[in-house]
N, C-alpha and C positions, 0 to 999 in steps of 0.2 A: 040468404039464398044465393047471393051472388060472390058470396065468400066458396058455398062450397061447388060453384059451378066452377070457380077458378080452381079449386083444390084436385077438381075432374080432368079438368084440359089445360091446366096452367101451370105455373110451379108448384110441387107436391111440398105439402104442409108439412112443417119440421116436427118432428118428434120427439120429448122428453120422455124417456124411460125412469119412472118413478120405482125407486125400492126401496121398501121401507124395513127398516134396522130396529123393529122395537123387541125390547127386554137385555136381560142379561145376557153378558158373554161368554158360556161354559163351556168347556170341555164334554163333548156328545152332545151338546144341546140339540137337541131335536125336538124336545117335548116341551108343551106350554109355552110360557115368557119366556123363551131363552133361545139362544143359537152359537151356533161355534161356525170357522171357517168349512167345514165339509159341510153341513144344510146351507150355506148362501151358494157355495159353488156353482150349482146346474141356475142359479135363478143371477145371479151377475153375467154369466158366459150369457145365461139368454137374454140380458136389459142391453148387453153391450154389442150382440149382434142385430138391434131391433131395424126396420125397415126407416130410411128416413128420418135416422138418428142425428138429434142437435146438440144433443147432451142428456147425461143419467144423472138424475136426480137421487141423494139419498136424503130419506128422512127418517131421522134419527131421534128414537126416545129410548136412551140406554144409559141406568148409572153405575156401569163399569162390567168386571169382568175379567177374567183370566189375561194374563198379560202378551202371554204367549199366541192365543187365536186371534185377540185385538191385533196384533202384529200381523201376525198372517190374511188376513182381511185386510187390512191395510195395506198392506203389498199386491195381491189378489187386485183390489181397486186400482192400483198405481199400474201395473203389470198389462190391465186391462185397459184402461185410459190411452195410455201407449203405444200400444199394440194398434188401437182402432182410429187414435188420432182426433179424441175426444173429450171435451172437458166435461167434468166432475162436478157438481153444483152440494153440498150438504146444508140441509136445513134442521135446524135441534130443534125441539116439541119442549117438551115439560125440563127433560136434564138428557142433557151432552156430558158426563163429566164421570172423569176419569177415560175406562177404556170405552165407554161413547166418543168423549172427546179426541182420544188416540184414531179412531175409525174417522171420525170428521175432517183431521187432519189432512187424511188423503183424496180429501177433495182440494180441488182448484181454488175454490170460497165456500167459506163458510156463511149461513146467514141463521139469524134466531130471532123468537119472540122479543117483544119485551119483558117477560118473565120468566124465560125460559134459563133453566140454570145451567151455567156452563164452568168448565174447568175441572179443578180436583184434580191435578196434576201432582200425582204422590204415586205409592202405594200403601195397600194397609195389608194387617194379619188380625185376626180375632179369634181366641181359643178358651174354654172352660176348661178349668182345674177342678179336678173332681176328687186330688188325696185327701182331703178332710173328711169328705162325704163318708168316701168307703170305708175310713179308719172308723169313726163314730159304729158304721155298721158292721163292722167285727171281719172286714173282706180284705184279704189279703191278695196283695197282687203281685202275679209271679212274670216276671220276664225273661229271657236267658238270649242272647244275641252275641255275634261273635262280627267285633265289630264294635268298638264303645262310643262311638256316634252313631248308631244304628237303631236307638230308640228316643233319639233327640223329640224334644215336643210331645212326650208322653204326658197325656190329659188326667191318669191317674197317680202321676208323681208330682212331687213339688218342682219348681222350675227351677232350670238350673241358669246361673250367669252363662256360664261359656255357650248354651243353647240359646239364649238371647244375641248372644253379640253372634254368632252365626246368622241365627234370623236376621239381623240388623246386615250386613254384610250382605247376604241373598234379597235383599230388600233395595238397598242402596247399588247393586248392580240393574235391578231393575228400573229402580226412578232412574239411574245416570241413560238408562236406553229411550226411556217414556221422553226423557228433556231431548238427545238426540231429534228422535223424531220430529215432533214441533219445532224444535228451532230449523230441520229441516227443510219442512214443509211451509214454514210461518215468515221463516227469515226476517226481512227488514221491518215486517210488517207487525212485527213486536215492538212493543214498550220498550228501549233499552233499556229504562230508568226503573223500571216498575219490577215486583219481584212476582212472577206466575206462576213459578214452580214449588211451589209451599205446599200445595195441595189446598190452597184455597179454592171460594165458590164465588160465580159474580154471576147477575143477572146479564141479560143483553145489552143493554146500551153501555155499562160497566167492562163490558167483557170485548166490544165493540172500541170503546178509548183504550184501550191498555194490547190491542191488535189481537186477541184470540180470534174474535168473527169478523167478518169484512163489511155487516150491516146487517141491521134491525127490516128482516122482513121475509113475508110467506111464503112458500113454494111455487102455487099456481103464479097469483102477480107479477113473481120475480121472475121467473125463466117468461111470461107473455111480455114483457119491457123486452127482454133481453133476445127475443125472438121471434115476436110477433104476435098478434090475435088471434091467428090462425093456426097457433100452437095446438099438438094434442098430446095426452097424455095416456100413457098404458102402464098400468102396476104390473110389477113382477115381484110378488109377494112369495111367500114360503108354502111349500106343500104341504096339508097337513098329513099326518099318519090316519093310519086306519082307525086307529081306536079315539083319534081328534074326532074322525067325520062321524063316526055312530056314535062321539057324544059320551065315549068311557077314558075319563084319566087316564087312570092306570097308576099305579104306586112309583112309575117314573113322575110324572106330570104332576103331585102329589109335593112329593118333593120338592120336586124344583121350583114350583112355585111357593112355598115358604122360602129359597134362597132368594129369590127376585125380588119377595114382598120385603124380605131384611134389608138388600142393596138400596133398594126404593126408599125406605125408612133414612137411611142415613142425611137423605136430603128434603125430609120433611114428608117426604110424597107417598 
């Protein structure tokens, strides 16, 4: 009672704006487990202009995602932080890793579970070759392109080397940007000795020695140490779509969540 008599006629109670990051990171993501930079847009602009802002909280259960809107989120966050002259707090849930972890980065600290999986500092590709299939079944596949890299990664031809070592090459420009960033963000606060960017996985207190997160521990506790008891907290969560609220998929939603459930698969989950 006398807390909030003080919060009335006293100094106004600081505020954490909590947003929370969960599913994959996709291109249009708007539907189900997933998001891309345009659906956080309107809900960061409005966590970063909250009343009696102490800090925005992100909390994070993401095992990766497009490289490209991981970036742009990440910037978004930094852009916004700056602007308002506010620090950043990320907390990872079940897995931070990969383009989870690229988004975490752009906070001030990181903090996680003890079981919480973090890292996967790589990139991957995964595709089905289907020439044998369709030979057996008598189907001939006709291409014609003008342009003789222009059907690179064709699912029904056999693979070719010079298509790999491209992949390999569009790959390795994008881990050399992923390592940028972190050593950006991370700086001395890394391992020098230790190798993070393999694309390996470490729990928290693991991931915590070797400088990925700055400590083992949970959202609310950590920002009330860091701010007070009289901390409060307001979510600025995702809107959903229409067909979310009446409770219909939709053959977007469908989808996408089979890619989430495979992302999630890679790390056990």
């Amino acid at each position: 009672m006398l807390n909030r008599i003080r919060s009335l006629f006293g100094k106004p109670r600081p505020t954490v704006a909590v947003v929370p990051l969960h599913g994959a990171v996709m291109a249009s993501g708007r539907f189900g487990r997933s998001f891309d930079d345009a659906s956080l847009a309107q809900q960061l602009d409005a966590a970063f202009r909250a009343g009696g802002l102490a800090a925005v909280a992100l909390a994070i259960n993401c095992p990766g995602g497009s490289p490209v809107q991981c970036g742009l989120i990440g910037q978004r966050i930094r852009r916004l932080a700056e602007e308002k002259g506010v620090p950043v707090y990320a907390f990872c849930q079940d897995v931070a890793a990969s383009g989870g972890y690229w988004i975490a980065c752009a906070a001030d600290e990181i903090y996680a579970d003890d079981n919480s999986i973090v890292g996967s500092i790589g990139v991957i590709s995964a595709a089905f070759g289907f020439h044998e299939a369709i030979a057996k079944l008598g189907i001939e596949r006709r291409v014609h392109t003008a342009g003789e890299s222009k059907s690179m990664w064709d699912p029904f031809r056999p693979e070719k080397e010079e298509d790999v070592a491209r992949l390999k090459r569009i790959q390795e420009g994008m881990h050399a940007s992923f390592i940028d960033w972190v050593r950006s963000r991370r700086a001395e606060r890394l391992d020098p000795e230790a190798e993070v960017f393999t694309g390996d996985i470490w729990l928290g207190p693991q991931a915590r020695e070797l400088g990925l997160i700055d400590g083992v521990g949970h959202l609310v506790p950590v920002m009330k140490d860091k701010f007070g008891d009289t901390t409060r907290f307001r979510l600025y969560g995702r809107r959903r779509s229409f067909w979310e609220r009446i409770g219909g998929p939709g053959v977007e939603s469908v989808v996408d969540e089979i890619g989430v459930r495979a992302m999630y698969a890679r790390y056990g989950l």
